[in-house]
Each structure stands twice: as structure tokens, then as C-alpha cells.
N, C-alpha and C positions, 0 to 999 in steps of 0.2 A: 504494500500500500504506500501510499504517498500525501504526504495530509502539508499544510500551511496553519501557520498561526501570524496571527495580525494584529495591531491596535492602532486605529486611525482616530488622529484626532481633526473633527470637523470643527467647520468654521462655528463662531459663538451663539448660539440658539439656533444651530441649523443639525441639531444632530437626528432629531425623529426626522425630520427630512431624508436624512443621507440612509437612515436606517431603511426606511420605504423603500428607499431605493435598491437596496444592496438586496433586499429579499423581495422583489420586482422577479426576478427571473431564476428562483433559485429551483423551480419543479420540474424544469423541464434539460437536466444535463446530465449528460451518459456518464457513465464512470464516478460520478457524486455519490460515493456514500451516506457522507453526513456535510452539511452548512450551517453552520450554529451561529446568529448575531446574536453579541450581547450586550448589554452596558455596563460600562463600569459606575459603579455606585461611588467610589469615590473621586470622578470626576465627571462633568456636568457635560463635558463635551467631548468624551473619549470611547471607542466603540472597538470591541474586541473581534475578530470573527476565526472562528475555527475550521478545519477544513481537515475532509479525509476523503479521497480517491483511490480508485482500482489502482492507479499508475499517475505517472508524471506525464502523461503522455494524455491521457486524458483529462489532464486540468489544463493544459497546454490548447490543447483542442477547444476547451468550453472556450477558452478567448474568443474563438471566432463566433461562436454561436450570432446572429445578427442583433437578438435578445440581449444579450449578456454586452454587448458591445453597445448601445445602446445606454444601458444601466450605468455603464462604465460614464460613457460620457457622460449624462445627466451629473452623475456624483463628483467627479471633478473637479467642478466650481466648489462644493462644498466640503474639500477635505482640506484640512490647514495642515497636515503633514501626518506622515507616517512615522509612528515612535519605536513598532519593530515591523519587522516583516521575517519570518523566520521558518525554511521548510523542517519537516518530524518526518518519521517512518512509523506511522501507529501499528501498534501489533493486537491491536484488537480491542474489547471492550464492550459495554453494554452497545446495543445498538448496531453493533462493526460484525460482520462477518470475517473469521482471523484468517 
């Protein structure tokens, strides 16, 4: 498997925004295990998202989806930076087929 971890911080009172966004288009990508957006409770405008795939190859892939490309752009304007980006090798888990 192939999984991503992230924390984006958006721009100031535009986080439910960006959130909308990010899970805009998350039903429909081949190889998606799991897409987890979440908030960080201890800050107002910081947004974590988890990620686990068949492969790298199909997280690679979802980019182009014309959905997910789309999303991407909308959120853009609203992310003031990214504070990790970070890929994992999940080995399973509730939810995860190992």
C-alpha cells in the first residue's frame, strides 16, 4: 500500500471552505482505500488529510481524474501553505484491507 499524510493550512476563515472542497470528489477514485479530512482542534485554520492506496501509482493516477483536478484548482486560492506533506507505507488497520 501507499498512503500520504498532510496538514494544510488555509487561508483565515476559509477552512470549511477548503474542506468542501477536498471531499468534492473523494467517491469516485480507483485505488483509494481510505480519505480521511480532518480538523485540527487546536488550530482554527489547519486541516489534516490522511491517505491510503493500492499503490503509488494509483494516487499518481487520481491526479488526472478531470474531478479531482478541478477540486485541486478550486482549493488553491484557499490554502496559505502546507506544514507537512509526508508519504507512509500503511500495513493495515481497521478499515484497510492488509
Amino acid at each position: 500500500m501507499f498512503g500520504m499524510l498532510g496538514k494544510f493550512r488555509s487561508l483565515p476563515g476559509q477552512r470549511d471552505a477548503l474542506v468542501a472542497l477536498l471531499l468534492e470528489c473523494t467517491a469516485d477514485m480507483p485505488g483509494c482505500l481510505s480519505y480521511v479530512v480532518a480538523l485540527d482542534p487546536a488550530d482554527a485554520d489547519a486541516i489534516w488529510v490522511t491517505e491510503a492506496w493500492t499503490d503509488e501509482a494509483s494516487h499518481a493516477a487520481s491526479l488526472a481524474i478531470p474531478a479531482v483536478k478541478q477540486a485541486i484548482a478550486k482549493a488553491m486560492p484557499l490554502i496559505a501553505g502546507v506544514d507537512m506533506h509526508q508519504k507512509t507505507m500503511p500495513v493495515g488497520g481497521y478499515g484497510l484491507a492488509g
